[in-house]
C-alpha positions as CSV (number, residue, x, y, z in Angstrom):
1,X,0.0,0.0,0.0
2,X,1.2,3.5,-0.5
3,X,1.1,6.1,1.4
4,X,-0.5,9.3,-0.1
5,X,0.3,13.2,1.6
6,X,-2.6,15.6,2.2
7,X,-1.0,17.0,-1.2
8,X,-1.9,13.4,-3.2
9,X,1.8,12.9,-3.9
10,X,2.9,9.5,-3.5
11,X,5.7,9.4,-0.4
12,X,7.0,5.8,-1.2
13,X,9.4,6.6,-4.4
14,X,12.3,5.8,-3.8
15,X,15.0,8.7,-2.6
16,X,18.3,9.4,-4.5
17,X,21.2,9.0,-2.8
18,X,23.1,12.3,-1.8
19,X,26.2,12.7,-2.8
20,X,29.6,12.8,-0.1
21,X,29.5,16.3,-0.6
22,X,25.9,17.2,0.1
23,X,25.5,15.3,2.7
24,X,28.4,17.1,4.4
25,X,27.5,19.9,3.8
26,X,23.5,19.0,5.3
27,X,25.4,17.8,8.2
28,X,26.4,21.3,8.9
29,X,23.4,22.5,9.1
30,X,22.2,23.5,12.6
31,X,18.7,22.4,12.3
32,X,16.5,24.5,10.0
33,X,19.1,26.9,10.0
34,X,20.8,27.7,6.6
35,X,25.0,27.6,6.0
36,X,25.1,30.8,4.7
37,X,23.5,34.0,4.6
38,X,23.4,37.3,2.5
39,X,24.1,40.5,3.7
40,X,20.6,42.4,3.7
41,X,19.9,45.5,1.3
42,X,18.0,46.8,4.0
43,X,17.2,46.4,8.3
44,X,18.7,43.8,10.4
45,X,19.9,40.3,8.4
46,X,16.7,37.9,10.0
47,X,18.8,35.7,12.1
48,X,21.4,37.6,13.4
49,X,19.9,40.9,13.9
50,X,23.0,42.9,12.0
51,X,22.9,45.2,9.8
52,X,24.9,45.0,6.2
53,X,27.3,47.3,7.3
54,X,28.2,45.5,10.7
55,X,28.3,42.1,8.5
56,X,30.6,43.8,6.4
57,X,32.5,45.4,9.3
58,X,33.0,42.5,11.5
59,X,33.7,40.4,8.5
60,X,36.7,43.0,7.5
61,X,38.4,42.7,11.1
62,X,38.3,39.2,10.5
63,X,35.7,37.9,13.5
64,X,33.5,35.7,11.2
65,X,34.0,33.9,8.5
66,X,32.7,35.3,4.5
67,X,33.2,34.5,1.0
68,X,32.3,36.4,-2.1
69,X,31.1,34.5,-5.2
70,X,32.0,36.1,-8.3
71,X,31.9,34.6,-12.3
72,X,35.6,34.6,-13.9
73,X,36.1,38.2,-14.5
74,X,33.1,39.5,-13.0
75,X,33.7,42.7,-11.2
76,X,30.2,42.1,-9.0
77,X,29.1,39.3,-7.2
78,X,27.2,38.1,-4.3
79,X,29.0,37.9,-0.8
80,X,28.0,35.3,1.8
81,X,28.6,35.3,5.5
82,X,28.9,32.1,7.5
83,X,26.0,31.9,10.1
84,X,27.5,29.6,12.6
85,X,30.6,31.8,12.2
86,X,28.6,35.0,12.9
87,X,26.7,33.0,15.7
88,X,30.1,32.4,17.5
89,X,31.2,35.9,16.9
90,X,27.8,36.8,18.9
91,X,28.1,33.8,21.6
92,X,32.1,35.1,22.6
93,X,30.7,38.7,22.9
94,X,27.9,37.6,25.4
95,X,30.7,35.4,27.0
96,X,32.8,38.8,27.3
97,X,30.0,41.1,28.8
98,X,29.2,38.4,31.7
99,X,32.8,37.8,32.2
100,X,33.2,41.9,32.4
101,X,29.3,41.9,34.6
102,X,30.9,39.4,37.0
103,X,34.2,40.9,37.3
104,X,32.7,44.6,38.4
105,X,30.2,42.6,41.1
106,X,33.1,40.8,42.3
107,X,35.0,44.3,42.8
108,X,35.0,45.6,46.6
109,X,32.8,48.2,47.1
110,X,34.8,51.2,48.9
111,X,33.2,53.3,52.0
112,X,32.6,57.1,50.8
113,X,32.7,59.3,53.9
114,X,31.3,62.6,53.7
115,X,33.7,65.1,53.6
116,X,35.4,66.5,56.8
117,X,34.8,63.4,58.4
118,X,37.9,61.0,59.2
């Protein structure tokens, strides 16, 4: 019997087999989460929250990891910034603010006297 989807496809064909490569790179994957994502033309990129100028900014210094695809030749192309690369830039950051948080609460608070007082 097979089964048929609320589309009326028929789910029991068989699959193709991925190739090394593909299945590499779906094993990067973080779940639903895409490999690599474009710099937007305009707002925050959707799963990062950064602007195109910050991805291109943190990208510069080095922080995350980018490539630019171009044709032989081609002057333009399309640049694309690594999302678990730009996650990790973002995860080390947080890491830094708590470390800095729980250095300033672990600071010993000095007595202010009032002036003329000793």
């Amino acid at each position: 019997m097979t089964k048929v989807s609320p589309n009326m496809q028929n789910t029991d064909k068989p699959r193709r087999r991925l190739s090394p490569q593909v299945s590499t790179l779906l094993a990067d994957r973080n779940g639903p989460l895409p490999i690599w994502v474009r710099a937007p033309v305009q707002g925050p990129e959707y799963f990062t929250g950064f602007t195109r100028s910050k991805l291109y900014e943190i990208a510069g210094a080095g922080l995350i990891r980018s490539v630019s695809i171009r044709e032989g030749g081609a002057v333009k192309g399309v640049r694309l910034f690594d999302l678990a690369s730009v996650i990790a830039y973002i995860e080390k950051q947080v890491a830094k603010a708590e470390a800095l948080a729980q250095a300033e609460a672990d600071k010993p608070t000095e007595a202010v006297q009032p002036e003329g007082c000793q």
